[in-house]
C-alpha positions in Angstrom: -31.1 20.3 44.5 -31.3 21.8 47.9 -28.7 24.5 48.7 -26.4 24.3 52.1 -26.9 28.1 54.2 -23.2 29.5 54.9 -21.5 29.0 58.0 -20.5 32.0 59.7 -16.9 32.2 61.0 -18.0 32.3 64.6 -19.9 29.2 63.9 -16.6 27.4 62.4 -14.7 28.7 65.8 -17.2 27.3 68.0 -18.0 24.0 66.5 -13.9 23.2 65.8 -13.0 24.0 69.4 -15.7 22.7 71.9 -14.8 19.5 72.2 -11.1 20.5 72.8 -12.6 22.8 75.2 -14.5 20.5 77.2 -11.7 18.0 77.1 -8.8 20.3 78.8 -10.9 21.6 80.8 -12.4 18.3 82.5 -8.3 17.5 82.9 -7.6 20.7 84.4 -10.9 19.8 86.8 -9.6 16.5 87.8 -6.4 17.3 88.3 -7.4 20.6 90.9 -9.3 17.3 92.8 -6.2 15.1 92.6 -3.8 18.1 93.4 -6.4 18.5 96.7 -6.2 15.0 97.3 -2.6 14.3 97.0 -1.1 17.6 99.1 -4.0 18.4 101.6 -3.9 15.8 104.2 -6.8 16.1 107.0 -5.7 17.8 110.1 -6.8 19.5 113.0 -4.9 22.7 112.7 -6.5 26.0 110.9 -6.1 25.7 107.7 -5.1 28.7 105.5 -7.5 29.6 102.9 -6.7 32.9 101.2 -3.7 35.0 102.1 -3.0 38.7 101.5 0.0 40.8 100.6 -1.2 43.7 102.4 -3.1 41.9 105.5 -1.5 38.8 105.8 -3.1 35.0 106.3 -7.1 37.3 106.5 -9.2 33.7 106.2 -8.7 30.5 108.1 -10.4 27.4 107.8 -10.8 23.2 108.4 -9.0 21.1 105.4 -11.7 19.8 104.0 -12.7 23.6 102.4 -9.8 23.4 100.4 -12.0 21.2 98.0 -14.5 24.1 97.6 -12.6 25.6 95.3 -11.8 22.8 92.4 -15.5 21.9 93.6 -17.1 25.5 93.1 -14.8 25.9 89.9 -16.5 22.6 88.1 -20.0 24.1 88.8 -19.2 27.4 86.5 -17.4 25.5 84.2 -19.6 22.8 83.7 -22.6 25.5 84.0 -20.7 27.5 81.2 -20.4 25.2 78.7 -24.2 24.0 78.9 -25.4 27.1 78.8 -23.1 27.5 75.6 -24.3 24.3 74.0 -27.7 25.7 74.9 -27.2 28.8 73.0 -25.4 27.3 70.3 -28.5 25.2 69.7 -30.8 28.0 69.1 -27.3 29.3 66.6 -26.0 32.4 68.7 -23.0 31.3 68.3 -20.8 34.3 69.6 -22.2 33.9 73.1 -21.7 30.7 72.8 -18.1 30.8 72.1 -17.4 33.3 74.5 -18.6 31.3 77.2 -17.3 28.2 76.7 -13.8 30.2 76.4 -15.0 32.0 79.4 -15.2 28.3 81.5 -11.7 27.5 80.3 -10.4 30.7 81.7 -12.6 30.3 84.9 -10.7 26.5 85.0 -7.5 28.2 84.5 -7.6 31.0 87.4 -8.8 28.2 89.3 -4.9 26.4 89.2 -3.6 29.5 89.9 -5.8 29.9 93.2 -5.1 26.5 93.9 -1.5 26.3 93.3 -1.3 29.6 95.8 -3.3 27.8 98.6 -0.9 24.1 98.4 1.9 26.6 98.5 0.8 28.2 101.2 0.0 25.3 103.4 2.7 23.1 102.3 
């Protein structure tokens, strides 16, 4: 009779919500690209990249820079949640959770900046 070793809670937390994790988060990467896609149209007028309350319109650029950011935004997230797969694999499983929650946060912020620069140039 061989005897199962306990699962720590962290382990639970981790294993029940990665998949959901890398699920929304692939969404909320597609839809930055097709947000991009559909309002950004290519132009050759500056194109405002980051605005400032205090400063005003501080960086200008072409259109096509506005897909930096959904594309910068998928290289941490997906570079998270390997790295947290990675880790979970050798069972440090709090780093591993607080990364992959990290890469959801970092996908999150990442509509926020997006949303401000369609705003902005719409």
């Amino acid at each position: 009779m061989t005897e199962t070793e306990p699962v720590s809670p962290i382990e639970t937390l981790y294993r029940e919500s990665r998949i959901w994790i890398w699920r929304s988060g692939l969404v909320i990467q597609a839809g930055l690209f097709g947000v991009v896609a559909f309002f950004i149209r290519p132009s050759a007028d500056p194109f405002i990249l980051r605005y400032n309350a205090f400063f005003g319109v501080d960086l200008l650029g072409t259109w096509w820079q506005a897909y930096l950011v959904p594309g910068v935004s998928l290289v941490f997230f997906l570079g998270n949640l390997f790295l947290a797969a990675f880790l979970a694999r050798r069972s440090v499983y709090l780093a591993a959770v607080i990364l992959s929650y990290g890469a959801l946060l970092i996908a999150l912020s990442e509509v926020v900046a997006m949303a401000a620069i369609v705003s902005i140039n719409s």
